[in-house]
Every structure is written in C-alpha cells, then in structure tokens.
gemmi code that builds the backbone of each chain (N, CA, C; Angstrom):
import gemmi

chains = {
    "A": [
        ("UNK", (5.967, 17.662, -0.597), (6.043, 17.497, -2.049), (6.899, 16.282, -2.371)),
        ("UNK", (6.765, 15.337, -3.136), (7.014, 14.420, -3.791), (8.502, 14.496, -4.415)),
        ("UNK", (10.147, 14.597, -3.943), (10.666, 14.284, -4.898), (10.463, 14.449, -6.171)),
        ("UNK", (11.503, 15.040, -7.268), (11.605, 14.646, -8.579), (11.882, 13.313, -9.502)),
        ("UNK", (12.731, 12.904, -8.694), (13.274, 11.694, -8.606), (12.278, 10.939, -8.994)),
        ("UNK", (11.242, 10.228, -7.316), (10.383, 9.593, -7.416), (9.391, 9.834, -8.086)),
        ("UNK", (9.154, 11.199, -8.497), (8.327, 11.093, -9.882), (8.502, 10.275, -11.145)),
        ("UNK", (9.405, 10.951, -11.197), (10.133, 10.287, -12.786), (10.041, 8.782, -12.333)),
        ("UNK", (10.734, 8.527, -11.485), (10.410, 6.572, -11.591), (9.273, 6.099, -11.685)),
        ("UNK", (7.873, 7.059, -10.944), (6.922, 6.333, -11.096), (6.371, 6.486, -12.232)),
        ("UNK", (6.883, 7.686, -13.334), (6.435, 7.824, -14.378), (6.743, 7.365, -15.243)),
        ("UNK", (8.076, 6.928, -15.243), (8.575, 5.610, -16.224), (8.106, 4.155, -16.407)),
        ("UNK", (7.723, 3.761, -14.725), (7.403, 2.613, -14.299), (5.904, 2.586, -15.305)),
        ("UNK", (5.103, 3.685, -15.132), (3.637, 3.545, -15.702), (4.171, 3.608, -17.261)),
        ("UNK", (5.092, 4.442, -17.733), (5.564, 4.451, -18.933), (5.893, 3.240, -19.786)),
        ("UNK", (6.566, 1.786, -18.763), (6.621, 0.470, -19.159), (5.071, 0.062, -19.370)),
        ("UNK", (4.181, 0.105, -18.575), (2.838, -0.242, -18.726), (2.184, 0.016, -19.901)),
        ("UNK", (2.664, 0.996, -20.540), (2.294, 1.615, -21.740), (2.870, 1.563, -23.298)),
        ("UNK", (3.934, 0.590, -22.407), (4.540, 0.377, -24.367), (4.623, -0.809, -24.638)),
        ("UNK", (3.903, -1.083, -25.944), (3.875, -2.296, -26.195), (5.079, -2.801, -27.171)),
        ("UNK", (6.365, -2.032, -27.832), (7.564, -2.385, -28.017), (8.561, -3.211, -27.093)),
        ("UNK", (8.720, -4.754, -26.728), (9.105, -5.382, -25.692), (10.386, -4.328, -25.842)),
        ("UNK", (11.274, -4.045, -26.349), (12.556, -4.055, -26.269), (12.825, -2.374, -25.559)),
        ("UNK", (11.481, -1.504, -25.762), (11.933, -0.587, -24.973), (11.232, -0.906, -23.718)),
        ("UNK", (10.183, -1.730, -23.603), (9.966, -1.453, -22.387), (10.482, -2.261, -21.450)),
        ("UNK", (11.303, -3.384, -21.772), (12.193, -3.993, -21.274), (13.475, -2.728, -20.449)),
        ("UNK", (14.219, -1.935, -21.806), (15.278, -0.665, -21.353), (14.433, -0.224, -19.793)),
        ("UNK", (12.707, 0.246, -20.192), (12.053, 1.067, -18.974), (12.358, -0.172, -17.907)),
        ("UNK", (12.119, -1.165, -17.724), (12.065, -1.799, -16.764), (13.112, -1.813, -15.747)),
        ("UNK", (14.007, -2.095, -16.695), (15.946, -2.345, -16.579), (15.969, -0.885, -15.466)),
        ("UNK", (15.522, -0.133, -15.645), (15.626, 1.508, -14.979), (15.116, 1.785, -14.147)),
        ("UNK", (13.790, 1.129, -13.671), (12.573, 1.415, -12.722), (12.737, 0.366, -11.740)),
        ("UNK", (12.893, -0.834, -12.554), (12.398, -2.238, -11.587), (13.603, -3.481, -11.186)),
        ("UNK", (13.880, -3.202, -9.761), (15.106, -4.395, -9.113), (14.651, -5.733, -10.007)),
        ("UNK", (15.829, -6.368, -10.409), (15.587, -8.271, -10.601), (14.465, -8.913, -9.953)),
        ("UNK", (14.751, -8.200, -8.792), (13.842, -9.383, -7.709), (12.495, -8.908, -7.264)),
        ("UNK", (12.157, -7.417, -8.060), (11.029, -7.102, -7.447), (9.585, -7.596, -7.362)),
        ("UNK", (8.824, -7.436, -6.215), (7.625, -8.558, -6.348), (6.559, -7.327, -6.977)),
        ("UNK", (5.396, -7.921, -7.803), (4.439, -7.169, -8.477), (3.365, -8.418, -8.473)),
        ("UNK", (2.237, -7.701, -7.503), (1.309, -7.713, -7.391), (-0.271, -7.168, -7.511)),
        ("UNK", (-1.451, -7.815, -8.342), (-2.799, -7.065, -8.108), (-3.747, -7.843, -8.426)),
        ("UNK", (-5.068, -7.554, -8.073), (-6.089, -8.962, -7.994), (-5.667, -10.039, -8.581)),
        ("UNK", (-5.497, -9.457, -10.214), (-5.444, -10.632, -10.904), (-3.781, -11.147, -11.497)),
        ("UNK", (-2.848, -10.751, -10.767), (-1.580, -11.094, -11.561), (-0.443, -11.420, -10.141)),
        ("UNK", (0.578, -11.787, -10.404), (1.881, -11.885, -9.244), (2.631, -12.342, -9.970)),
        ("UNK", (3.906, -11.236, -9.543), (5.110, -12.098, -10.230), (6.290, -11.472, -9.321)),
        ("UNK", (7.446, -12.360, -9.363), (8.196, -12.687, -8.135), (9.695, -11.818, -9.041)),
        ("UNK", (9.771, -11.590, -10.069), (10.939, -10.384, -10.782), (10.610, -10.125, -12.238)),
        ("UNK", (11.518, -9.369, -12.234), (11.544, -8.323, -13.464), (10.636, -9.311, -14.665)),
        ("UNK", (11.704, -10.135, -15.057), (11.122, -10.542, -16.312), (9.350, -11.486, -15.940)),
        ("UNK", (9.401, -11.432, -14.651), (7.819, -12.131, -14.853), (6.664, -10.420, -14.757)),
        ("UNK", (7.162, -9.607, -14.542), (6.163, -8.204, -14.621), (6.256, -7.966, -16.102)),
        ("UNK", (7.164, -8.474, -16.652), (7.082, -8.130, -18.629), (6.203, -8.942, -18.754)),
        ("UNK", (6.141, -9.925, -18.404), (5.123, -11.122, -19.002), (3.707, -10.520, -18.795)),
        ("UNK", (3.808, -10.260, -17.653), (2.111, -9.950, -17.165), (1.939, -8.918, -18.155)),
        ("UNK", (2.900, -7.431, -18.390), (2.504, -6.409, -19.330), (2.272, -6.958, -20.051)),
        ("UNK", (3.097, -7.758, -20.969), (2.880, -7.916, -22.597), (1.421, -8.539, -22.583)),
        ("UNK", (1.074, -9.493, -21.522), (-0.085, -10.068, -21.519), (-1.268, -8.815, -21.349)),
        ("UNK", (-1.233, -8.116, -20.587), (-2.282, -7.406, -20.548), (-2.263, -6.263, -21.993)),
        ("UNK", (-1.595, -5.834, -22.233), (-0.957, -4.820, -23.512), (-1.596, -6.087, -25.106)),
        ("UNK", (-1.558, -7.451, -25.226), (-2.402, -7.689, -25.507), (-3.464, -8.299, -25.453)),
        ("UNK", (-3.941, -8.549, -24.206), (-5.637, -8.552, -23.907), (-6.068, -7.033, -24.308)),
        ("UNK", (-5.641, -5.905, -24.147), (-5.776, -4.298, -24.531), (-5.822, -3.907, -24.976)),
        ("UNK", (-5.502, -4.089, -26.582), (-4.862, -3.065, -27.466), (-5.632, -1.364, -27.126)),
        ("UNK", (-4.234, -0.629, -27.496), (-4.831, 0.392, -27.535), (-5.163, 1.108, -25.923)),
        ("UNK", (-4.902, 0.204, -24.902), (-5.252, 0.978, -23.949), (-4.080, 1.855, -23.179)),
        ("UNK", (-4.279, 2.694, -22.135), (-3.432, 3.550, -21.697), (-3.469, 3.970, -20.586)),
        ("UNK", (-2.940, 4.000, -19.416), (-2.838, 3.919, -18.271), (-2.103, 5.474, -17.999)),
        ("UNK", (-2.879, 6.590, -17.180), (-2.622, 8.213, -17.089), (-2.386, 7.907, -15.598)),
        ("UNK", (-1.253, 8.350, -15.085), (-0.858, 8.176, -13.704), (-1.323, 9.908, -13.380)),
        ("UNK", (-1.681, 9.834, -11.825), (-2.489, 10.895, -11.511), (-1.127, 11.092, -10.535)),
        ("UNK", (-0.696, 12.784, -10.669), (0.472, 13.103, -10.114), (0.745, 13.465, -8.947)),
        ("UNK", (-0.318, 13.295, -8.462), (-0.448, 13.236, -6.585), (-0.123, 12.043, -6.204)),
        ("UNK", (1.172, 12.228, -5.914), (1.746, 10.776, -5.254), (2.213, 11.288, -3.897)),
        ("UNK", (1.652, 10.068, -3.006), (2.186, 10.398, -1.202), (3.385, 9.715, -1.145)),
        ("UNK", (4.316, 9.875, -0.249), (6.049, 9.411, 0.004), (6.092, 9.501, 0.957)),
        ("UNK", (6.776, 8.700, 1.836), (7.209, 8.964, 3.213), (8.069, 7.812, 3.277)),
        ("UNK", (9.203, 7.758, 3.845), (9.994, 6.734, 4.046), (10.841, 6.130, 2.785)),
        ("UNK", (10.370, 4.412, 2.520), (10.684, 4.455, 1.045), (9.255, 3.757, 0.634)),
        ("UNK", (8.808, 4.228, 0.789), (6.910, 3.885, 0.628), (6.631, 5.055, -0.160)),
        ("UNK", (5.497, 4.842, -1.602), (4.817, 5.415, -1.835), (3.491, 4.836, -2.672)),
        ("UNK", (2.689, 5.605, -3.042), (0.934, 5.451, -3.212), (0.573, 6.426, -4.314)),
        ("UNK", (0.360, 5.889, -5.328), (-0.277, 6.762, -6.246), (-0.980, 5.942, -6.673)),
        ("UNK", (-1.924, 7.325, -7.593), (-3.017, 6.954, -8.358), (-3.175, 6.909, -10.030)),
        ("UNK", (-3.974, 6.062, -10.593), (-3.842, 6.406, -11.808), (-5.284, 5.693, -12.784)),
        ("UNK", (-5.620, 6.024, -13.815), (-6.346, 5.814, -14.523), (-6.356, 5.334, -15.707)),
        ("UNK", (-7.074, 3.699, -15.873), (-6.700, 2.612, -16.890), (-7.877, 3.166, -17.709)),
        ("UNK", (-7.858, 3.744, -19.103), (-8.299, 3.866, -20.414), (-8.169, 3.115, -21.489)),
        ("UNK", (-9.527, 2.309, -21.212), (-9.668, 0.968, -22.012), (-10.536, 2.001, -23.532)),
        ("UNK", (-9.976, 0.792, -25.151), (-10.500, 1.530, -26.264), (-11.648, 1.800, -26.452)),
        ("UNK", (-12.397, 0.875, -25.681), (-13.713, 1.087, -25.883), (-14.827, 2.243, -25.184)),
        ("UNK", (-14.010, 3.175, -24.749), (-14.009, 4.463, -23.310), (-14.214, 3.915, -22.039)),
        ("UNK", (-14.118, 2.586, -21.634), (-14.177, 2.810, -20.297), (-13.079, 3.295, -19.735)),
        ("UNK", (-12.963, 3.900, -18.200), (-12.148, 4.073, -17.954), (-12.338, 3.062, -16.206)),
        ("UNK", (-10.957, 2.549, -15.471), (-10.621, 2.203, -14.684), (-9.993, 2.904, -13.518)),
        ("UNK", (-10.846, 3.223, -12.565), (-9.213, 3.895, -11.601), (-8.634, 2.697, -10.705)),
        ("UNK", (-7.685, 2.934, -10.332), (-6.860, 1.998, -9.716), (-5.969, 2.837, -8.824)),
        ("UNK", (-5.255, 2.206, -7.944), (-4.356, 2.467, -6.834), (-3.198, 1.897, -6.439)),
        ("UNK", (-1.913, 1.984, -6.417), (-0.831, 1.006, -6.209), (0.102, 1.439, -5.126)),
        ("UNK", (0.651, 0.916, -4.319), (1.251, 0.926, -2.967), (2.676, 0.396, -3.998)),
        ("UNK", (3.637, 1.152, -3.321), (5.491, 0.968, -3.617), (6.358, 1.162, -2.631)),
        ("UNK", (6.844, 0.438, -3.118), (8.812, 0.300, -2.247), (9.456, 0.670, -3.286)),
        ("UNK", (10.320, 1.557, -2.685), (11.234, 1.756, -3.664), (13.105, 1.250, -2.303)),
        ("UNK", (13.623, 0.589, -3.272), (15.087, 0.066, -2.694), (16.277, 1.082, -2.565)),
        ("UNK", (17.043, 1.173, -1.743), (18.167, 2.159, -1.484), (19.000, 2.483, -3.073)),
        ("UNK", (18.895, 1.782, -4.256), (19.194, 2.481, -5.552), (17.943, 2.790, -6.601)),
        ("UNK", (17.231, 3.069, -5.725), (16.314, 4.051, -6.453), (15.284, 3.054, -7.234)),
        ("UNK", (14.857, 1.926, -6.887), (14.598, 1.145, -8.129), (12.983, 0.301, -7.127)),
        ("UNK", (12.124, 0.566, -8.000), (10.730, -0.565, -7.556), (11.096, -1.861, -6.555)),
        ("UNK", (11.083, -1.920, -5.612), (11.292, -3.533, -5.523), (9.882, -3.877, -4.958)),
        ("UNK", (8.738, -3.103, -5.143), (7.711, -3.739, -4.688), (6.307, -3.017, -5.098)),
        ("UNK", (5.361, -3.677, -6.040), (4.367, -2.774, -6.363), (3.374, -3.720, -5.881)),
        ("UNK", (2.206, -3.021, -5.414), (0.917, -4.302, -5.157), (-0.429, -2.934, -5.610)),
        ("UNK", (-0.825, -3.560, -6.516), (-1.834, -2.731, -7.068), (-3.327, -3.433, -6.476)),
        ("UNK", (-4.418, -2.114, -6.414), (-5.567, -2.615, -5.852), (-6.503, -1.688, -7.343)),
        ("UNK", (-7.023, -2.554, -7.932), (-8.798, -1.457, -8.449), (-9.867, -2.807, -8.550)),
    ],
    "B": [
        ("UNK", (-15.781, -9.803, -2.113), (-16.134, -9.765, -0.877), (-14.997, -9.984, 0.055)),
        ("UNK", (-14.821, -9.180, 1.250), (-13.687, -9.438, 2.277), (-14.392, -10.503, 2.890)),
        ("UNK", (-13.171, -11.740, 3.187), (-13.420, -12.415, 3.990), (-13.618, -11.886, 6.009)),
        ("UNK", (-14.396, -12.791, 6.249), (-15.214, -11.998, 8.143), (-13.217, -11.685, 8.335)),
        ("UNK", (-12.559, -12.879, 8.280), (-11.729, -12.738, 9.549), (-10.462, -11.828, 9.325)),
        ("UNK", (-10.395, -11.755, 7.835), (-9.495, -10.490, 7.712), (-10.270, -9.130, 7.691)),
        ("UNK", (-11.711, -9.105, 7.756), (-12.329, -8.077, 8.639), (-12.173, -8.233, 10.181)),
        ("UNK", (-12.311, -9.051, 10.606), (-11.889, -9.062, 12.185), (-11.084, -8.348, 12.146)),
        ("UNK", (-9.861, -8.921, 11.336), (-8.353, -8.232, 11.846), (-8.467, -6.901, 12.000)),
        ("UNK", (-8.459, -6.260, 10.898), (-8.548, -4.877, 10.711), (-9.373, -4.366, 11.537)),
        ("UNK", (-10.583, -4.628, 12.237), (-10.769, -3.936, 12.908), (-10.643, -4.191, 14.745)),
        ("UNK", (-9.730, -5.468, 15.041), (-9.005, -5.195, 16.580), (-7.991, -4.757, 16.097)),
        ("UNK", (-7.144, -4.465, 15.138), (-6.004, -3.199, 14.655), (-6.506, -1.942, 15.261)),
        ("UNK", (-7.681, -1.470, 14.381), (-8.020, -0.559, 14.878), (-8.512, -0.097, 16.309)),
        ("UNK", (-9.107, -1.208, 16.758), (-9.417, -1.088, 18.243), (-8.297, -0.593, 19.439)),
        ("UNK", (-6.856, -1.136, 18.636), (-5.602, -1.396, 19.184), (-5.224, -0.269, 19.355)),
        ("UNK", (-5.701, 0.838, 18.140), (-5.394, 2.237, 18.083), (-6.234, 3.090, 19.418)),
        ("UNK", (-7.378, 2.518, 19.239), (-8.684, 3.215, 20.310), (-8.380, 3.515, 21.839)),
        ("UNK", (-7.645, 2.198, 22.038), (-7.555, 1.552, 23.680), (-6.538, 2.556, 24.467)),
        ("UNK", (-6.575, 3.042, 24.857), (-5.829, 3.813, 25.896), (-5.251, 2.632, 26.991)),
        ("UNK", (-5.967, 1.725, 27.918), (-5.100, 0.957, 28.665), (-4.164, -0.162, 27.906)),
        ("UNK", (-2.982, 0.227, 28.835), (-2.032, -0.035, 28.014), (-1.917, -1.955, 28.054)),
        ("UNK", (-2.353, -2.577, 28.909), (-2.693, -3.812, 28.730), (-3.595, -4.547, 28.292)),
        ("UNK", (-5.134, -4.012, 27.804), (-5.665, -4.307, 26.886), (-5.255, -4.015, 25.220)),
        ("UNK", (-4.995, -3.086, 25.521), (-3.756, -3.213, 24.442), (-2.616, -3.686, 23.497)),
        ("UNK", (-2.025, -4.362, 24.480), (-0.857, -5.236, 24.088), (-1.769, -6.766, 24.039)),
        ("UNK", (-2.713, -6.437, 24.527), (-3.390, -8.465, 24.041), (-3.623, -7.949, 22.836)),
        ("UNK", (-4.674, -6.967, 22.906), (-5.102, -6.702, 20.961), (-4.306, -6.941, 20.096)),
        ("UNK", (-2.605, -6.452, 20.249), (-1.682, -6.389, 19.471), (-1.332, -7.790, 19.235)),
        ("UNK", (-1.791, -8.663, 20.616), (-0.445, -9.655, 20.145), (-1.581, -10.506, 19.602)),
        ("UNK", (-2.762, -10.446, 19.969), (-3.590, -10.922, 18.531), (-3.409, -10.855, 17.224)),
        ("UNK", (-3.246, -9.517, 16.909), (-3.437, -8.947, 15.325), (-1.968, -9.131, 14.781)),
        ("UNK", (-0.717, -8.356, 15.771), (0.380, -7.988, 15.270), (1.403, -9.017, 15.238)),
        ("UNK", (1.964, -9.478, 13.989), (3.815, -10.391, 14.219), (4.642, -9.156, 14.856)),
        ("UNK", (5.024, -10.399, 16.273), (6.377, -9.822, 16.670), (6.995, -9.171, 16.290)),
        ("UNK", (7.853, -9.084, 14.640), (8.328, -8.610, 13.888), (7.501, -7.906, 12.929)),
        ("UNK", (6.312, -7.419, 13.002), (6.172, -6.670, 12.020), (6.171, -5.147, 11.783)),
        ("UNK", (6.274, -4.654, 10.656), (6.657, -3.704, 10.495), (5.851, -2.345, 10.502)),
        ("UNK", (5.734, -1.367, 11.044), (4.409, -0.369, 11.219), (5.363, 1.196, 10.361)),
        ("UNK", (4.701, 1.963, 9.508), (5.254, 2.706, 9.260), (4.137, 4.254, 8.968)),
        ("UNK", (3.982, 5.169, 9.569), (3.643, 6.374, 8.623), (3.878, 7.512, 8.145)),
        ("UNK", (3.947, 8.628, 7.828), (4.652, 9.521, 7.465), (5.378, 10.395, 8.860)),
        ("UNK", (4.987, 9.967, 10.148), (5.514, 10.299, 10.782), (6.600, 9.875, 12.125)),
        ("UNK", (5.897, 8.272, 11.592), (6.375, 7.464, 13.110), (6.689, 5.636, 11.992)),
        ("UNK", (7.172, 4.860, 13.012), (8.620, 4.027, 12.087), (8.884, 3.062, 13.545)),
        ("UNK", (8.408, 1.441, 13.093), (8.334, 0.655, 14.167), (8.587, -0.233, 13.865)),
        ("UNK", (9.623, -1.367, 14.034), (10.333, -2.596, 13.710), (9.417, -3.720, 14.433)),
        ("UNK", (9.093, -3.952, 15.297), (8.239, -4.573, 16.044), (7.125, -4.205, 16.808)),
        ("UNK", (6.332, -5.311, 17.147), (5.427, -5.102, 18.261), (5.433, -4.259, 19.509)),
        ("UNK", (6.123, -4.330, 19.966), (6.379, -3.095, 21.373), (6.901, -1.778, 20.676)),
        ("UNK", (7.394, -1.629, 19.434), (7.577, -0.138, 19.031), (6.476, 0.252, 18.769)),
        ("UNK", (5.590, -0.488, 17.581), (4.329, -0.008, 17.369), (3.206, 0.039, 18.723)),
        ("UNK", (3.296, -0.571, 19.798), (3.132, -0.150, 21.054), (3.121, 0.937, 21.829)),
        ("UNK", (4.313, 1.268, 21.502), (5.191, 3.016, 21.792), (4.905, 4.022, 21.088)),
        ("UNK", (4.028, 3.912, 19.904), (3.619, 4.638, 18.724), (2.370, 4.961, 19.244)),
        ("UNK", (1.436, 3.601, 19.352), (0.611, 4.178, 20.038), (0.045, 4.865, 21.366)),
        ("UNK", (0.807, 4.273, 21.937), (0.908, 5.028, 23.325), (0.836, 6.574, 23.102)),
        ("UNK", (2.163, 7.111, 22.720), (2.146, 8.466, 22.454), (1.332, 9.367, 21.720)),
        ("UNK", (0.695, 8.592, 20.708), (-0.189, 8.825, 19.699), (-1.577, 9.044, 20.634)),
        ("UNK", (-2.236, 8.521, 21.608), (-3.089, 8.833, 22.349), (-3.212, 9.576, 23.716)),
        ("UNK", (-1.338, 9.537, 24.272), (-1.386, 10.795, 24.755), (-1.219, 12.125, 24.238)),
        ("UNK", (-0.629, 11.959, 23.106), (-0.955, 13.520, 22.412), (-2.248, 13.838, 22.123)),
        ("UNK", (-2.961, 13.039, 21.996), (-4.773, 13.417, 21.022), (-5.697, 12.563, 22.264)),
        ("UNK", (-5.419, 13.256, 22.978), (-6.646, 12.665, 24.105), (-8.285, 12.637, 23.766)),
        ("UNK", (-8.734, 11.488, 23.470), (-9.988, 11.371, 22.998), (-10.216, 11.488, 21.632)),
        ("UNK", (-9.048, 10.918, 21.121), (-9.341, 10.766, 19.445), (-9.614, 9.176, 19.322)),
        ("UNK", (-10.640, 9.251, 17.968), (-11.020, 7.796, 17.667), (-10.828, 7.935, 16.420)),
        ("UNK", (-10.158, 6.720, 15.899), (-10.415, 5.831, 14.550), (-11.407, 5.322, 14.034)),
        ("UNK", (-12.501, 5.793, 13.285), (-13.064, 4.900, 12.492), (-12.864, 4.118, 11.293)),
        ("UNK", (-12.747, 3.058, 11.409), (-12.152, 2.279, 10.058), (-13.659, 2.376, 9.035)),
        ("UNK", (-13.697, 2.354, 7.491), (-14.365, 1.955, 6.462), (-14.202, 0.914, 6.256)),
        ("UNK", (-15.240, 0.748, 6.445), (-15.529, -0.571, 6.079), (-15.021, -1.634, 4.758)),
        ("UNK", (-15.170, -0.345, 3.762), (-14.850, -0.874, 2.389), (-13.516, -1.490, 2.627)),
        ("UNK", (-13.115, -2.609, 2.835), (-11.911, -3.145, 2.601), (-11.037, -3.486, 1.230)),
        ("UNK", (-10.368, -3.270, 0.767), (-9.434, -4.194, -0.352), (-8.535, -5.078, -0.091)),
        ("UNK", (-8.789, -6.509, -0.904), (-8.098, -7.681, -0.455), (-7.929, -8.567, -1.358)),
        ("UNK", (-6.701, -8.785, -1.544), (-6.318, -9.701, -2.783), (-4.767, -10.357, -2.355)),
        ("UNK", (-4.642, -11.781, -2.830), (-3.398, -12.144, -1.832), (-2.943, -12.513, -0.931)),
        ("UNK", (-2.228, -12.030, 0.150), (-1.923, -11.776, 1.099), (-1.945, -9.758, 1.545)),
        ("UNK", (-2.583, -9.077, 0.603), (-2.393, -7.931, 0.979), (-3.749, -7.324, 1.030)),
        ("UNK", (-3.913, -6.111, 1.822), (-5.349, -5.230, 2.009), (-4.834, -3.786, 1.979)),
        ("UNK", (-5.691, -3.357, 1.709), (-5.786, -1.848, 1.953), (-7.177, -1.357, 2.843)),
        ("UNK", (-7.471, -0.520, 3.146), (-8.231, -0.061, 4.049), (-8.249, 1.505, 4.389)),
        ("UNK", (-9.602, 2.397, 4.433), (-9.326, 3.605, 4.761), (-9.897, 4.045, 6.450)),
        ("UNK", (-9.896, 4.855, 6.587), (-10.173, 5.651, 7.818), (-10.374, 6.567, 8.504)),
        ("UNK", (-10.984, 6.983, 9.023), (-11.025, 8.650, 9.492), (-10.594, 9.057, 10.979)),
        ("UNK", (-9.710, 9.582, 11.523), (-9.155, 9.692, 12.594), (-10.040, 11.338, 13.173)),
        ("UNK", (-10.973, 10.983, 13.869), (-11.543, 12.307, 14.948), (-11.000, 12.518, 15.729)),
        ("UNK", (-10.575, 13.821, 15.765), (-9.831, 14.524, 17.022), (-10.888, 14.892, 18.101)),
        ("UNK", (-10.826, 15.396, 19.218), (-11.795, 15.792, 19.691), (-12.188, 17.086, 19.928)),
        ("UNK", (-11.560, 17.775, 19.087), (-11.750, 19.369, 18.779), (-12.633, 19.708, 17.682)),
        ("UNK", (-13.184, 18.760, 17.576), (-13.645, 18.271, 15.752), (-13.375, 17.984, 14.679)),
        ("UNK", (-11.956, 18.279, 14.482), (-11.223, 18.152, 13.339), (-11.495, 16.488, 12.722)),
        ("UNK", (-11.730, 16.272, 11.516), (-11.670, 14.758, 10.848), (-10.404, 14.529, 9.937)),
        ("UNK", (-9.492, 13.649, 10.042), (-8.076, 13.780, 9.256), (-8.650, 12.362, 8.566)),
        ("UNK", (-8.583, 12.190, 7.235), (-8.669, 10.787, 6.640), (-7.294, 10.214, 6.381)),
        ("UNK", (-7.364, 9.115, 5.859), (-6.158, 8.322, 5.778), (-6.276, 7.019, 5.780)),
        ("UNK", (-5.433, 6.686, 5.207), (-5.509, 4.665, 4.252), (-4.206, 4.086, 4.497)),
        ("UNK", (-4.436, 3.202, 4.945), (-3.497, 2.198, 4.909), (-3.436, 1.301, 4.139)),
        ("UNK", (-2.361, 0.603, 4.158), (-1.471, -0.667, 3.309), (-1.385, -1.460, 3.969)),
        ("UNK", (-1.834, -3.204, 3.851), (-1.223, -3.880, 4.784), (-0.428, -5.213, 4.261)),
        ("UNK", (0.296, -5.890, 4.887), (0.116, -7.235, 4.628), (0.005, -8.389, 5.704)),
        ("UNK", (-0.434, -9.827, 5.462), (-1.049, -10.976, 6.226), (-0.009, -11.802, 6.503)),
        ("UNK", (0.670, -12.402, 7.810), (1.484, -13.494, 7.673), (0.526, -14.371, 7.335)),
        ("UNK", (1.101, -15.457, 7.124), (0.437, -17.159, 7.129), (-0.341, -17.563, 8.253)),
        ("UNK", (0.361, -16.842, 9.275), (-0.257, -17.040, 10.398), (-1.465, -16.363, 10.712)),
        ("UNK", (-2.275, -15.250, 10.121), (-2.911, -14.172, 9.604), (-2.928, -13.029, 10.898)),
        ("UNK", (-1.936, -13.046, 11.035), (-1.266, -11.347, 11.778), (-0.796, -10.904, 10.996)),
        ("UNK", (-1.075, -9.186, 11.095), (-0.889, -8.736, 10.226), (1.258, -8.221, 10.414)),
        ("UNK", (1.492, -8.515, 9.559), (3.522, -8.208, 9.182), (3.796, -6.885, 8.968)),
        ("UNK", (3.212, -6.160, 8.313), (3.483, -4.851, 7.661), (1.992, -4.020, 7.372)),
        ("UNK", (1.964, -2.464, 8.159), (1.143, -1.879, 8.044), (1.834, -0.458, 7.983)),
        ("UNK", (1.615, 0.068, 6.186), (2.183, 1.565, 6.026), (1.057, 2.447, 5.753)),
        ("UNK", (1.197, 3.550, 6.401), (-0.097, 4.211, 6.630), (-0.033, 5.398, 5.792)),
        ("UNK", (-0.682, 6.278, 5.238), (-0.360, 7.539, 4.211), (-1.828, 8.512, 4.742)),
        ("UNK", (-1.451, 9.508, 4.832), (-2.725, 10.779, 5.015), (-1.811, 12.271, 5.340)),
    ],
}
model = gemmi.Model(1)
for chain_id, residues in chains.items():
    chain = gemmi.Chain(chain_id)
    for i, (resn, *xyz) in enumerate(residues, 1):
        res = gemmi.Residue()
        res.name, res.seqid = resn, gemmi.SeqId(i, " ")
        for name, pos in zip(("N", "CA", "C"), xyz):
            atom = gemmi.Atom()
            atom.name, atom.element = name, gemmi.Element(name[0])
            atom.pos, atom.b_iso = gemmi.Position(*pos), 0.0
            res.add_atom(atom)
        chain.add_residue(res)
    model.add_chain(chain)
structure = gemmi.Structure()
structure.add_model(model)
structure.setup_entities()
C-alpha cells in the first residue's frame, strides 16, 4: 500500500495542474516540487520549479476548463513512483496518461517525466 | 514512432535478462548498460553494471526457465522510454510489469526502474 504521505503529494502535485489561480498554485508547488526539479513529457521540459508553472499556466490556458483526475493506484518502491491519471478536456474528450516520480529525501518531486 | 535503435536497446536489455551464461551476458550489458547506471525494482537496487549483473544472476537462478517478453509498444520522448513486459515463469504463471528508463548520450541505457 502506498504511503499517506505520498499520496497527498501526488495529489497536490496533480492539484497544481488544476488550478489556474497562479498564486495558489504557485503555494501547491512551493509544497510538492524541489527548486531544481526536472519535469518532463512529449511535449514540454523544464529544468525547476518556476519553469513547470510556466508550462501549467501554458497548458491551463491552451485548456480552459480542463481537469486532470489522478487514478489512486499509485506503485512506490524506493523513492520511485508511477501513477496514473486522466486528462478531461471541455469538449469530453478524455486523455489517459502516465507519469514516473522521484521523490527527494524531504519529501518533495524532484523528478516527473510524463508519457500519454 | 520508436526509433529501430532505441528498439534495439530495449530489447538486448531484455535479452540480458534471458541469458543465463554469465559471459554472454556481461557483453549484452556492456552494450546496453553505463557503468554507472542505475537499476532499481521493488525488490532489488543496483548502482552499477556488475550489481545489476548480480541481480540478474540470482534472478535466473531463482526462476529457472523464466523468460521476458518485452511489448513491443514502446514510449519515447527525450531522452526517456517506458516499456512493458510479461515475465513467464515456467510453472505458468505470467507476472506483467513496466519499466522506466533513461538514455545516456552515449545511448546506454543510465537508469532503469522497474514497477509490477
């Protein structure tokens, strides 16, 4: 079973994905995601914190309205984990996707690389 | 589309898993694997090439006559892949399971975390 812990981070982390208020989801970030963490997926990379805001705000508005449901079967082992989740675009499509994590000895993202 | 040769890779990785002699083996590896790279899965934890060596070793004397089949379906974006698999025991049992990887420059693979 999955930690509580690492729930909650990954549920916050998707929780930044989801708000388009910079200033809280900046707070979510500040909580989930090291300075230096790298974030990666087909179409985006960014080398810390404030370049993964950029990419959100960018995608949040290419999106409006969309919403990203993290699926709560997450695997852990080590400081590695893999969950799943589902991008709900307004127009009903929906996206699944997959993201591979590090999480750092204070509890914090230092590494996401997403695949859909 | 995956490119052929990061399909190559992945699958003398997998071959690497297959091979029981222990010196065809270590060529496969030092094909595919950096010296330094990192092998991890929920059960076993390898800093280098000769640990992940030692991983497998044991890994095929415990499961005598188990094979890896890799899927084909690859994911690849970056420097990173994902990849799934089905590990046959020879009792019949089928265990699935996916890996994480990433590519040096050199295109050996650095880091492979495995989840099932």
């Amino acid at each position: 079973m999955v930690p509580t812990d690492i729930l909650t981070l990954i549920e916050e982390y998707i929780a930044a994905w989801n708000e388009p208020d910079s200033h809280i989801r900046i707070e979510l970030l500040e909580t989930v995601w090291d300075d230096e963490g790298i974030y990666a997926d087909p179409v985006s990379h960014a080398m810390n914190r404030a370049g993964l805001d950029v990419i959100i705000e960018g995608f949040l508005e290419d999106n409006p309205g969309a919403k990203i449901i993290l699926n709560e079967k997450i695997d852990h082992h080590h400081n590695y984990v893999r969950f799943s989740w589902t991008l709900h675009l307004n127009d009903g499509r929906e996206i699944p996707g997959m993201d591979y994590g590090e999480i750092s000895p204070d509890a914090k993202l230092i590494k996401i690389v997403g695949f859909f």
